[in-house]
DSSP file (Angstrom, degrees, kcal/mol; ACC not computed):
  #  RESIDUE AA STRUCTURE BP1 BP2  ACC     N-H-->O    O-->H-N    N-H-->O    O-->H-N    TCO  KAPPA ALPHA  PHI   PSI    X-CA   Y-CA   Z-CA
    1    1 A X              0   0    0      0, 0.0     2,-0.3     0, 0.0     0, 0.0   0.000 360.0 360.0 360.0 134.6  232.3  120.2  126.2
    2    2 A X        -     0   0    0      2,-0.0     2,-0.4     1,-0.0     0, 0.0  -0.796 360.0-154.5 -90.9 140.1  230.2  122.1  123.1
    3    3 A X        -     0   0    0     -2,-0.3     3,-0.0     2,-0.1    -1,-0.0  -0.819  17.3-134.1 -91.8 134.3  231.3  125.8  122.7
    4    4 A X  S    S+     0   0    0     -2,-0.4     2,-0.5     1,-0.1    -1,-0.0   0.454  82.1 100.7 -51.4  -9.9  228.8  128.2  121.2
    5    5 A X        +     0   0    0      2,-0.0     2,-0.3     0, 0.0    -1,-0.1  -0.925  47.2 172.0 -79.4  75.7  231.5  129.3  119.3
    6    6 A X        -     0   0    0     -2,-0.5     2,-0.3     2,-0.0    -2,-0.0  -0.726   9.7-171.7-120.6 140.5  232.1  128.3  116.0
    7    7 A X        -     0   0    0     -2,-0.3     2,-0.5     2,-0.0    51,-0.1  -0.788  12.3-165.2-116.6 158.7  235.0  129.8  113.5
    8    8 A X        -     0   0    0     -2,-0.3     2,-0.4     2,-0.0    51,-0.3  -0.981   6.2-177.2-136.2 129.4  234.8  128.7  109.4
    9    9 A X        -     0   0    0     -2,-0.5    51,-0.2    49,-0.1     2,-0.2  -0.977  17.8-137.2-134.3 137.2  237.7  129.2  107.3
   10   10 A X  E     -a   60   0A   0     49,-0.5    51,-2.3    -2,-0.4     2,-0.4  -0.396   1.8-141.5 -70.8 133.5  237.4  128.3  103.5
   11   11 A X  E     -a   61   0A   0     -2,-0.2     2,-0.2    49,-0.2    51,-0.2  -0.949  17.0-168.7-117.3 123.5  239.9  126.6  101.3
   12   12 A X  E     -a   62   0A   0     49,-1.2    51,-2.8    -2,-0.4    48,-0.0  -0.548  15.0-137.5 -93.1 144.1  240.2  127.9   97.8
   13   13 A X  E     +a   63   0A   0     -2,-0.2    51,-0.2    49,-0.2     2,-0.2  -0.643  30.5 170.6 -80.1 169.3  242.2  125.9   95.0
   14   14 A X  E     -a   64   0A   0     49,-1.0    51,-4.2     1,-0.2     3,-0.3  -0.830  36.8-136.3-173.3 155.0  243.9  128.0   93.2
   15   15 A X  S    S+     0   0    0      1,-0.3     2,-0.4    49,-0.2    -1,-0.2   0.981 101.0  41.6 -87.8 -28.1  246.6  127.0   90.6
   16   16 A X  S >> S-     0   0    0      1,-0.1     3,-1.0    48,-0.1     4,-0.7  -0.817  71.3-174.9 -96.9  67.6  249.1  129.6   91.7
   17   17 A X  H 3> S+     0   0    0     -2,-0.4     4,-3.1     1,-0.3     5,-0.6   0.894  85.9  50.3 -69.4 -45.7  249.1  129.8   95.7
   18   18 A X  H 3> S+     0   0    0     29,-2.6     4,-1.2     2,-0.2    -1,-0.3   0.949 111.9  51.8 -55.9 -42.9  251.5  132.6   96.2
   19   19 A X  H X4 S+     0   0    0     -3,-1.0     3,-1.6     2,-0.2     4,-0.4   0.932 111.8  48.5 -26.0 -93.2  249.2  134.9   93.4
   20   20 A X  H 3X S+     0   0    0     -4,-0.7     4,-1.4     1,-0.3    -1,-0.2   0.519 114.5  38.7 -48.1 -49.0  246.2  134.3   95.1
   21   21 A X  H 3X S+     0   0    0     -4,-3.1     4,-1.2     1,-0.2    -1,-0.3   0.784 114.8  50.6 -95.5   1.6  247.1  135.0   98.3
   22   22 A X  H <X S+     0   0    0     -3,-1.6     4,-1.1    -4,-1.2    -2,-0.2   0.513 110.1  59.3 -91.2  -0.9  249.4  138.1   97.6
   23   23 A X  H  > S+     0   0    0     -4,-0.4     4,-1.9     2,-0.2     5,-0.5   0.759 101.1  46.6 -73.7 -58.7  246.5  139.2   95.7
   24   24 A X  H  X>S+     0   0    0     -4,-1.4     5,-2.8     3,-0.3     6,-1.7   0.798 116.5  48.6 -73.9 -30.0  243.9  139.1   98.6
   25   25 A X  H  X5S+     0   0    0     -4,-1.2     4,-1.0     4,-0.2    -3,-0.2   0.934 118.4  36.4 -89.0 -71.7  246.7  141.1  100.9
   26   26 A X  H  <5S+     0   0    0     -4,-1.1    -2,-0.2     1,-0.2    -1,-0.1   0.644 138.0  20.7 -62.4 -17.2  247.5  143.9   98.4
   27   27 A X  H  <5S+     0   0    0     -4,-1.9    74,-0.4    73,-0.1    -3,-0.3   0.832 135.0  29.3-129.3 -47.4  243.9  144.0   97.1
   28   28 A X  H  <5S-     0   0    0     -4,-0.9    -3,-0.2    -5,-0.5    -4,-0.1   0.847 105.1-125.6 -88.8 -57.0  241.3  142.6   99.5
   29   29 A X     << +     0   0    0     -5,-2.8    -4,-0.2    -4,-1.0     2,-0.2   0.793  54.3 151.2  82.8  56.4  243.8  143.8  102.5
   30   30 A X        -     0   0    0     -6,-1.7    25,-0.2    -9,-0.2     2,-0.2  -0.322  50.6-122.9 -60.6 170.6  244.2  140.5  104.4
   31   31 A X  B     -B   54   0A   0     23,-2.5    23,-1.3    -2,-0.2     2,-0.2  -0.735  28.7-166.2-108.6 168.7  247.9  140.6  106.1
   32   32 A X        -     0   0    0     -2,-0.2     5,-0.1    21,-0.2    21,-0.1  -0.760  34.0-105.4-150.2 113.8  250.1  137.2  104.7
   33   33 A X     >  -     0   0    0     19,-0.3     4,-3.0    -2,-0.2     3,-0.4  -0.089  24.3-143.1 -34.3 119.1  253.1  136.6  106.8
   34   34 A X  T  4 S+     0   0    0      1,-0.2    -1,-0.2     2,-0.2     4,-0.0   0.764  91.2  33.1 -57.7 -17.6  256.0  137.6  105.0
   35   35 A X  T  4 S+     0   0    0      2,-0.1    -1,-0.2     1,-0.0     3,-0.1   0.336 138.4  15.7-112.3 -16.6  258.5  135.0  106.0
   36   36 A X  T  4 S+     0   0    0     -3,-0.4     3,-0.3     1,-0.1    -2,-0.2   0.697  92.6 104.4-141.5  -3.4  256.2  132.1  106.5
   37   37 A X  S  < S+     0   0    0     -4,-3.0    15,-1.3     1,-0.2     2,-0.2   0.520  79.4  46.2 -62.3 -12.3  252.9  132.9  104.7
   38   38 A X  S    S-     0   0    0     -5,-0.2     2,-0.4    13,-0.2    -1,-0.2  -0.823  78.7-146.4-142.1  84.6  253.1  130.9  101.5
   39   39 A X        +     0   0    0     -3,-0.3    10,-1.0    -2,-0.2    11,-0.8  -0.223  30.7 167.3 -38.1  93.7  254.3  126.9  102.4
   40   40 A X        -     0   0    0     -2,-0.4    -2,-0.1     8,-0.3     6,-0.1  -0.914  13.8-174.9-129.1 133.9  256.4  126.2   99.1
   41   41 A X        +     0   0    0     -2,-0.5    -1,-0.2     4,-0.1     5,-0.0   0.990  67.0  61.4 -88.3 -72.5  258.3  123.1   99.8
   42   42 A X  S    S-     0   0    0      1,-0.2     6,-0.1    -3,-0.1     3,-0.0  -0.401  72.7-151.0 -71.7 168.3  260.2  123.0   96.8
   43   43 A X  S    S+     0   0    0      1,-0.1    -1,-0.2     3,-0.0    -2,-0.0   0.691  93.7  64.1-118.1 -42.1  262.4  126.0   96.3
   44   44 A X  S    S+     0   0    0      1,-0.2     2,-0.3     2,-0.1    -1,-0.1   0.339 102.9  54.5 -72.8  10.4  262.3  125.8   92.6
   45   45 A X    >   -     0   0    0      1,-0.1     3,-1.6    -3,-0.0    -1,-0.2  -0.738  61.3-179.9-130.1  93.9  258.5  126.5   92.7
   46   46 A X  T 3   +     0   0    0     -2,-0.3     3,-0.1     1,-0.2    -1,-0.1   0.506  60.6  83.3-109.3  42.3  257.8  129.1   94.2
   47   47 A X  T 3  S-     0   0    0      1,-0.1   -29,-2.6   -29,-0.1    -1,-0.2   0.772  82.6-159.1 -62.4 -14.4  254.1  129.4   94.0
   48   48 A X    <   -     0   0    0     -3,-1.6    -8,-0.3   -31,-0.2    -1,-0.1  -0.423  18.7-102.3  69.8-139.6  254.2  127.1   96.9
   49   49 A X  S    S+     0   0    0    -10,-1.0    15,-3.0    -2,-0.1    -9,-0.1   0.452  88.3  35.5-157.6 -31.9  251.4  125.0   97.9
   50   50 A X        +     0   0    0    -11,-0.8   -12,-0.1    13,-0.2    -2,-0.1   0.708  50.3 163.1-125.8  -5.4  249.9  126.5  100.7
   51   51 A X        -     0   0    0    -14,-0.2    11,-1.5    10,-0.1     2,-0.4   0.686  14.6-162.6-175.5 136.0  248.9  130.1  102.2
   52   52 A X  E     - C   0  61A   0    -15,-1.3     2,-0.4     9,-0.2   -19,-0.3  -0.950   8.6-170.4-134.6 145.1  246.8  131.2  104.6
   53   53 A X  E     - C   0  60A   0      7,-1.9     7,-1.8    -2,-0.4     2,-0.3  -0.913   8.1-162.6-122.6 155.7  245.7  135.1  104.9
   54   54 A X  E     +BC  31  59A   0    -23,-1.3   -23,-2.5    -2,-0.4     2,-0.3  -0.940  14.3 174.3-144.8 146.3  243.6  136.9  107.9
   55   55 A X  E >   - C   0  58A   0      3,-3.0     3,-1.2    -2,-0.3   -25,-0.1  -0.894  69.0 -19.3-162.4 129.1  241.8  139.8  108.3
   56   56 A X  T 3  S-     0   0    0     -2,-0.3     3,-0.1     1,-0.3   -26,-0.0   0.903 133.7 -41.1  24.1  57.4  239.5  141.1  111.7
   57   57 A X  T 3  S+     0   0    0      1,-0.3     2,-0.5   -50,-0.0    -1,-0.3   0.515 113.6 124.5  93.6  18.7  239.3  137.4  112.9
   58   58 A X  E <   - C   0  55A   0     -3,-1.2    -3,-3.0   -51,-0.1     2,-0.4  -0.930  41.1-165.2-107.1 128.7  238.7  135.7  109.1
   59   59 A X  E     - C   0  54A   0     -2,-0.5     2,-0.9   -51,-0.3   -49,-0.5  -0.969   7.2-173.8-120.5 106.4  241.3  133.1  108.4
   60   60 A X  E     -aC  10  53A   0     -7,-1.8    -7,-1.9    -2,-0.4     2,-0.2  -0.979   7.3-158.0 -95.4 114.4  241.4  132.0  104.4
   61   61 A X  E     -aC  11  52A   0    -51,-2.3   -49,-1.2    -2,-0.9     2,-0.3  -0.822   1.0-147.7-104.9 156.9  243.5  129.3  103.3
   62   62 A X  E     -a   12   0A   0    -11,-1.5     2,-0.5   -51,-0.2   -49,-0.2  -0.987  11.7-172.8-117.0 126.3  245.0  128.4   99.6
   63   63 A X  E     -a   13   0A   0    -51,-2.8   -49,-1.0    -2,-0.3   -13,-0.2  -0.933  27.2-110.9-135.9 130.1  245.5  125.5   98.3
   64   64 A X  E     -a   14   0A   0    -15,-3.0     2,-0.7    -2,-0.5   -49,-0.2   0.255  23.1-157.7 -61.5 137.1  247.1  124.5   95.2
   65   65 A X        -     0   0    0    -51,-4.2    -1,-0.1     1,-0.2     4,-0.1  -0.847   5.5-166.6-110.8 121.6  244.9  122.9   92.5
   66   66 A X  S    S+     0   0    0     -2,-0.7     2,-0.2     2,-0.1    -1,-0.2   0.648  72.4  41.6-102.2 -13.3  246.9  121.0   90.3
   67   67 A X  S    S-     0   0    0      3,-0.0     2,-0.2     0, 0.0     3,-0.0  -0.819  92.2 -98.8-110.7 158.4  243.9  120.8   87.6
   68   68 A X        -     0   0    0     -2,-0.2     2,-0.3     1,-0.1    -2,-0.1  -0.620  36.8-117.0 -80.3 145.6  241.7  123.0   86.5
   69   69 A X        -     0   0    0     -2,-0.2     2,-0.2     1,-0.1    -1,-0.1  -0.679  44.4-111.7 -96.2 145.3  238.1  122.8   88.2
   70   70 A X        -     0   0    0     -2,-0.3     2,-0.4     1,-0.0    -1,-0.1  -0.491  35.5-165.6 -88.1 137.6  236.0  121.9   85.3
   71   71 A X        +     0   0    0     -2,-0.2     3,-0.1     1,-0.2    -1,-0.0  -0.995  13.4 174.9-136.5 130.1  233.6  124.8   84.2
   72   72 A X        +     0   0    0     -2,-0.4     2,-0.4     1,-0.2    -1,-0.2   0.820  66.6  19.7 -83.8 -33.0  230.7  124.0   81.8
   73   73 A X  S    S-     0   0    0      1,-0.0    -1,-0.2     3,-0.0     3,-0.1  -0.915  85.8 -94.0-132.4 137.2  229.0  127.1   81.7
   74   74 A X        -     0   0    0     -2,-0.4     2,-0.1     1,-0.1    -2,-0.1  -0.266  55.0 -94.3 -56.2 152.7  229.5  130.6   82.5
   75   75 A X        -     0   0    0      2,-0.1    -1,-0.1     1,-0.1     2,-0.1  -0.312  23.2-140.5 -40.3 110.9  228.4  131.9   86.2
   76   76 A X    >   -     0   0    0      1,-0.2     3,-0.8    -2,-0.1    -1,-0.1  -0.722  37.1-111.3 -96.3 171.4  225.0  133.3   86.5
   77   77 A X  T 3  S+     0   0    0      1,-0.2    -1,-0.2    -2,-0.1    28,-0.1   0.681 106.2  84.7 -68.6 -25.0  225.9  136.2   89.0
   78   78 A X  T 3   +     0   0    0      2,-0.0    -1,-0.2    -3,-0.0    -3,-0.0   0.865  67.3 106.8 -15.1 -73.9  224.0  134.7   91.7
   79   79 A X    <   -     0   0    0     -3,-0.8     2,-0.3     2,-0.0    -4,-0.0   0.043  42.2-177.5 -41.4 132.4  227.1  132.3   93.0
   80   80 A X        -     0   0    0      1,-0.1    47,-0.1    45,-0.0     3,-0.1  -0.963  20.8-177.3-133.0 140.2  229.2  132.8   96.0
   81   81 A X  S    S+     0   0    0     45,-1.6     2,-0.3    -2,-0.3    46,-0.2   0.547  71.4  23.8-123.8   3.4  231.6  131.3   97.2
   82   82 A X        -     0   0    0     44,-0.2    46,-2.0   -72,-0.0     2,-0.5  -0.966  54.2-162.1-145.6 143.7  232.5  132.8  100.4
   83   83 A X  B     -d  128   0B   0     -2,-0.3     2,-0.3    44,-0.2    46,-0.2  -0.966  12.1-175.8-129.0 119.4  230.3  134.9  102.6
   84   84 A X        -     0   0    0     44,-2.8    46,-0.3    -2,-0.5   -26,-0.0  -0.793  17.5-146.5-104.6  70.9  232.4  137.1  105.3
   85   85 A X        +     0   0    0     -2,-0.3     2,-0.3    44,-0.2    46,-0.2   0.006  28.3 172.7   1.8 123.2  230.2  138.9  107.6
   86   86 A X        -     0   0    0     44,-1.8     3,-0.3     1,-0.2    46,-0.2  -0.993  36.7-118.7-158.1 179.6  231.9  142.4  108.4
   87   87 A X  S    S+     0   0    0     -2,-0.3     2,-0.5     1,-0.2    -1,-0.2   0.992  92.4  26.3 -68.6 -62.7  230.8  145.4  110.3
   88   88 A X    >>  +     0   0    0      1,-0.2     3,-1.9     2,-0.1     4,-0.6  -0.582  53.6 173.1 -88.5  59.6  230.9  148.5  107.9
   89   89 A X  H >> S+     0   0    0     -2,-0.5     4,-2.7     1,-0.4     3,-2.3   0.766  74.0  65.5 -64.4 -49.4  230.4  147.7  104.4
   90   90 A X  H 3> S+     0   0    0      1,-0.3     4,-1.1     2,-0.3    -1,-0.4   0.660 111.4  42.9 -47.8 -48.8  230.2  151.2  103.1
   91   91 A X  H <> S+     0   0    0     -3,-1.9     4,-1.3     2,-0.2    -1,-0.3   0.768 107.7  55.1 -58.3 -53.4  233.5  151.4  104.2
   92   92 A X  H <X S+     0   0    0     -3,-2.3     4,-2.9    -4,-0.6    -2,-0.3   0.844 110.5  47.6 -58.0 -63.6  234.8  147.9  102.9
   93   93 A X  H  X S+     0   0    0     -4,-2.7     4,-1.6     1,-0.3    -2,-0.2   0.944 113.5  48.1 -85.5 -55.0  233.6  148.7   99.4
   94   94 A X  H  X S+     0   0    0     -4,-1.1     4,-0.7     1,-0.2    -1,-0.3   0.928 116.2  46.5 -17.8 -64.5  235.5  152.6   99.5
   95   95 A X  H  X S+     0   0    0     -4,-1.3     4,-1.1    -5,-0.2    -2,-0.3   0.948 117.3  40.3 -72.0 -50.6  238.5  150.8  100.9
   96   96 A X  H ><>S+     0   0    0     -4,-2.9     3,-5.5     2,-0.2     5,-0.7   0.945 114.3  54.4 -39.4 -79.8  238.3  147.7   97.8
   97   97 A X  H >X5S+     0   0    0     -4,-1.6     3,-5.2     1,-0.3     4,-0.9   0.360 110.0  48.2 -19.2-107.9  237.3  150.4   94.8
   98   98 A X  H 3<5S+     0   0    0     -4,-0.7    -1,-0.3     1,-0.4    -2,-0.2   0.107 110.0  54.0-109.6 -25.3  240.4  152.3   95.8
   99   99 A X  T <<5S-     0   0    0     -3,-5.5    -1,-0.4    -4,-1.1    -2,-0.2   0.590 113.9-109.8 -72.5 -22.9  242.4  149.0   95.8
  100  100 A X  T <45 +     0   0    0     -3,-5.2    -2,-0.2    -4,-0.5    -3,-0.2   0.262  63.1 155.2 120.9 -21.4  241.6  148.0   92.5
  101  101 A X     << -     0   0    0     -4,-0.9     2,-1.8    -5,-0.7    -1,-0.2   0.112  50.2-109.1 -73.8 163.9  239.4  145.0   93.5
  102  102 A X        -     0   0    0     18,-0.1    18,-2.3    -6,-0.0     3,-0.2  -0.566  31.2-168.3-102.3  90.9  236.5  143.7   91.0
  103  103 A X        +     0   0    0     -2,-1.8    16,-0.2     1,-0.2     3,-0.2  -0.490  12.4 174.0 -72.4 128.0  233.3  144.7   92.6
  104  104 A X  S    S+     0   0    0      1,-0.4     2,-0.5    14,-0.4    -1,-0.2   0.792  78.4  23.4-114.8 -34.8  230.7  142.8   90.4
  105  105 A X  S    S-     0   0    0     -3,-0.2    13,-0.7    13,-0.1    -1,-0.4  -0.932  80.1-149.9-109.2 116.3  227.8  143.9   92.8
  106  106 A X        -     0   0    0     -2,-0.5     2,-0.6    11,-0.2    12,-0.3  -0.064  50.2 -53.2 -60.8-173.7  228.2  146.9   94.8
  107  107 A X  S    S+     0   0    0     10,-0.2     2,-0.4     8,-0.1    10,-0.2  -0.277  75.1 151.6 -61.9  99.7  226.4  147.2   98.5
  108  108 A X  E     -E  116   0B   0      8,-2.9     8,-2.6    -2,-0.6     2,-0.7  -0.932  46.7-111.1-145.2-179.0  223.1  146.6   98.1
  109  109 A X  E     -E  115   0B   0     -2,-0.4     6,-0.2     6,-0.2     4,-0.1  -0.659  30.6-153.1-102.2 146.9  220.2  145.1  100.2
  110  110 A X    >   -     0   0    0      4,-3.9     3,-0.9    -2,-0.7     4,-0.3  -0.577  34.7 -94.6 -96.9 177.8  218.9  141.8   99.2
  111  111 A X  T 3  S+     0   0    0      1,-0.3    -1,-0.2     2,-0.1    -2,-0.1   0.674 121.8  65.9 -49.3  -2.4  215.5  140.7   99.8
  112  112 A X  T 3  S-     0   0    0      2,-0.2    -1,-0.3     0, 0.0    -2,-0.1   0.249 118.6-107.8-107.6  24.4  216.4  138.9  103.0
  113  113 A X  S <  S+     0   0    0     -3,-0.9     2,-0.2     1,-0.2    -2,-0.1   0.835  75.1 128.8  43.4  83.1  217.2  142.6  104.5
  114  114 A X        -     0   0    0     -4,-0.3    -4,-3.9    -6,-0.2     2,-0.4  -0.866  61.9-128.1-137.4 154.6  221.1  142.5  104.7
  115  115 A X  E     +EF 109 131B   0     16,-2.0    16,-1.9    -6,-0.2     2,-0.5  -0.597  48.0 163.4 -65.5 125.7  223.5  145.2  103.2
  116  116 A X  E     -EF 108 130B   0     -8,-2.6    -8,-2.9    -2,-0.4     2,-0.5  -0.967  22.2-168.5-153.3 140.9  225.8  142.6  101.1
  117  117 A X  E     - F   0 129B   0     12,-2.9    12,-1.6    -2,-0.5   -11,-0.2  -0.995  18.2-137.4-119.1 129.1  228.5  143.6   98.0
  118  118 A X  E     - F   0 128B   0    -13,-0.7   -14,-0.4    -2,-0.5     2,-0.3  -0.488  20.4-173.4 -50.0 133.8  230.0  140.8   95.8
  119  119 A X  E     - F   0 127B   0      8,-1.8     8,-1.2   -16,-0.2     2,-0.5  -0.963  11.6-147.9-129.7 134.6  234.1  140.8   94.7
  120  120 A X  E     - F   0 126B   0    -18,-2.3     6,-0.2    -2,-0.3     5,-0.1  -0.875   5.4-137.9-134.8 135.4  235.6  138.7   92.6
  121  121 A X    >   -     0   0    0      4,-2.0     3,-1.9    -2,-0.5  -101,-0.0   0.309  33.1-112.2 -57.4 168.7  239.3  137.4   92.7
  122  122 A X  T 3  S+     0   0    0      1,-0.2    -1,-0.1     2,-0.1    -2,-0.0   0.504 125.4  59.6 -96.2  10.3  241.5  137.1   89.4
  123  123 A X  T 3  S-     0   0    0      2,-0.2    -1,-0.2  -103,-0.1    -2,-0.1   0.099 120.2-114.3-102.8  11.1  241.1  133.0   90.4
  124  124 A X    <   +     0   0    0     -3,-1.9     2,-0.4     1,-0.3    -2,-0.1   0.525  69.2 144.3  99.0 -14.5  237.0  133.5   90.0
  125  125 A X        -     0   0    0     -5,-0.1    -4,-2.0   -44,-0.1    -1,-0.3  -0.575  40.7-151.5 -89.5 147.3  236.4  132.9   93.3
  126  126 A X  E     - F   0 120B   0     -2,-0.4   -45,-1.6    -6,-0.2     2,-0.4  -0.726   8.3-163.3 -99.1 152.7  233.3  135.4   94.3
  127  127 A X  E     - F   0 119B   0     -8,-1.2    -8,-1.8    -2,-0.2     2,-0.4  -0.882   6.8-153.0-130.0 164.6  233.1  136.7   98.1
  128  128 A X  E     -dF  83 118B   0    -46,-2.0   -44,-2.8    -2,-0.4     2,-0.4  -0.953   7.6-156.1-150.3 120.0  230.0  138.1   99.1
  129  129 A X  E     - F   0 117B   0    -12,-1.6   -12,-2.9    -2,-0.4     2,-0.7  -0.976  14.6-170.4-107.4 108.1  230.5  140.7  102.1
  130  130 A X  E     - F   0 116B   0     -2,-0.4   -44,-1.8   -46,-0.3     2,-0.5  -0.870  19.2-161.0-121.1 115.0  227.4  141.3  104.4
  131  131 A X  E     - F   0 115B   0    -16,-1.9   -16,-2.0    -2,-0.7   -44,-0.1  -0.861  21.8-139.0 -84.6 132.0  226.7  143.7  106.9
  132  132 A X  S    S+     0   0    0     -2,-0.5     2,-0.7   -46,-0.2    -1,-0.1   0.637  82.0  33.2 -66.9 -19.1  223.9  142.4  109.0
  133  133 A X  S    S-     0   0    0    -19,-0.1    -1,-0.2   -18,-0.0     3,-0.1  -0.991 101.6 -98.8-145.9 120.4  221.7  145.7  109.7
  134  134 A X        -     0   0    0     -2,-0.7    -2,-0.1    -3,-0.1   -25,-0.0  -0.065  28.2-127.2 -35.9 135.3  221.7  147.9  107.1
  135  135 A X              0   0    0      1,-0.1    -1,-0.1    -4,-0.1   -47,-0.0  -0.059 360.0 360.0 -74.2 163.8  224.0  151.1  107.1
  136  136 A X              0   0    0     -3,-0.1    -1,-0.1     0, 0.0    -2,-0.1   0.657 360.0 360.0-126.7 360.0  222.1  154.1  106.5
């Protein structure tokens, strides 16, 4: 049976799992379980290996990258690499700012008429936040 109902959650490398995602809870303000949120299997590493963090039904996993992903060129500002739908943005970007987080585009609307702000993480990766109908 097909549902109409389809969920996406991203997996980021990242070389440091535990960073990354304790990053996105103090800073983005996903929750990370405290006791079980960051899989490190060995005890003597404990960046771990794995993490997943959630916030108002968005599920992110981390996953360790054991190389660096090869970059020729700097970014043109354009690139996204996660796009999270959310209700308020106006809100979202107050609550980020206040967190510290690195807004490289604030809320604005793009041509395709949605409200949408850019952050990017201290592993590169940009997320792109869109409210579908514009705030006023």
């Amino acid at each position: 049976m097909e549902s109409d109902s389809w969920r996406a959650s991203p997996i980021l490398g990242v070389a440091d799992v535990r960073r990354a995602a304790e990053y996105w809870r103090d800073v983005l303000g996903f929750s990370l379980d405290p006791d079980d949120g960051v899989f490190a299997p060995d005890p003597a590493d404990a960046r771990g290996v794995y993490a997943i963090v959630k916030r108002a039904g968005v599920w992110v996993h981390f996953q360790v990258r054991r190389n660096p992903a090869p970059r020729t060129a700097p970014r043109p500002t354009i690139e996204r690499d996660v796009y999270l739908y959310v209700d308020c943005l106006h809100d979202l970007h107050a609550e980020l700012v206040a967190r510290g987080a690195r807004v490289i585009q604030p809320p604005t609307v793009a041509r395709y008429g949605i409200l949408e702000m850019v952050v990017e993480d201290p592993d590169g990766h940009r997320v792109a936040f869109g409210a579908m109908m514009p705030e006023l």
